[in-house]
C-alpha positions in Angstrom: 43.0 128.2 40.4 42.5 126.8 37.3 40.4 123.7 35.6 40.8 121.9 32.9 37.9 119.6 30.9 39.2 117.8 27.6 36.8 116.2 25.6 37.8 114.4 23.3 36.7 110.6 25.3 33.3 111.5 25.2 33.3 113.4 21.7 30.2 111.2 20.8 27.7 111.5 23.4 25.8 114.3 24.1 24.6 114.1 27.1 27.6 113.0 28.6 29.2 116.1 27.1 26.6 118.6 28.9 27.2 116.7 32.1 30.9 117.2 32.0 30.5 120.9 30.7 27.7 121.7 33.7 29.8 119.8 36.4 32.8 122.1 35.2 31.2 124.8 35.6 29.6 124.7 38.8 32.8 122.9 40.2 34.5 126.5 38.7 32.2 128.4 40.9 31.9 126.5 44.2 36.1 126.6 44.2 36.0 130.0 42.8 38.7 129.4 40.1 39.6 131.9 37.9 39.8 129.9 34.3 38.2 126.8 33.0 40.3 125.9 29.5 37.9 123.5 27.5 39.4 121.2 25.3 36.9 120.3 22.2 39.3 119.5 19.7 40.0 120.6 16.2 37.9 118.1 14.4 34.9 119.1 12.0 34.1 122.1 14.5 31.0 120.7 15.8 31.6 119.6 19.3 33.3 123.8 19.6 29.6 125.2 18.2 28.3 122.5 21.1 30.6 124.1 23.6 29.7 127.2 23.2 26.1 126.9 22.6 26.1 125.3 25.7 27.9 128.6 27.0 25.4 130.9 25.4 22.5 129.6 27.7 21.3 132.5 30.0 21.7 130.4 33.1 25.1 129.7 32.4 26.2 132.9 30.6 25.2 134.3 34.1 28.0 132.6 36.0 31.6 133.2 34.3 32.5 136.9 33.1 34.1 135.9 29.5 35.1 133.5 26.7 38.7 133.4 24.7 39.2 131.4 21.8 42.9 130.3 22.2 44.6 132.1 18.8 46.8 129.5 18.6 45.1 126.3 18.6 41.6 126.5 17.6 40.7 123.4 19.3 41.0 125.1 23.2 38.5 127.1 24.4 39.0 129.4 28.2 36.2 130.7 30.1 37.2 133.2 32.8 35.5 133.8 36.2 35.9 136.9 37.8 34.7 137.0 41.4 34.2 140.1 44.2 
């Protein structure tokens, strides 16, 4: 299974934005899905550093196994889950 979070409604508000990127995530593990593809946008490239700053914190770095930057379109982001 696979989830999908595009931000680009809430691009402006911070909190907001780690609200939606924790309740992705934790929705991610209690389904157990496989990929989460987050959408930040092109734009200036600040709301990507937020995304994966967010990403880089131990507690969630703990949960999900690895991040791709989509070669393609530097505005998507994936997160993989890889579960036992």
């Amino acid at each position: 299974m696979k989830l999908k979070l595009d931000l680009h409604d809430i691009y402006n508000n911070s909190r907001e934005i780690d609200r939606a990127l924790r309740g992705v995530i934790q929705e991610a593990v209690r389904i157990k899905a496989t990929q989460v593809e987050i959408i930040p946008g092109k734009g200036s490239g600040q709301l990507k550093k937020k995304v994966l700053r967010f990403l880089e914190q131990k507690e969630i770095k703990a949960l999900y196994h690895r991040i791709d930057k989509d070669a393609k379109n530097h505005g998507r982001l994936f997160v993989y889950f890889q579960w036992k």
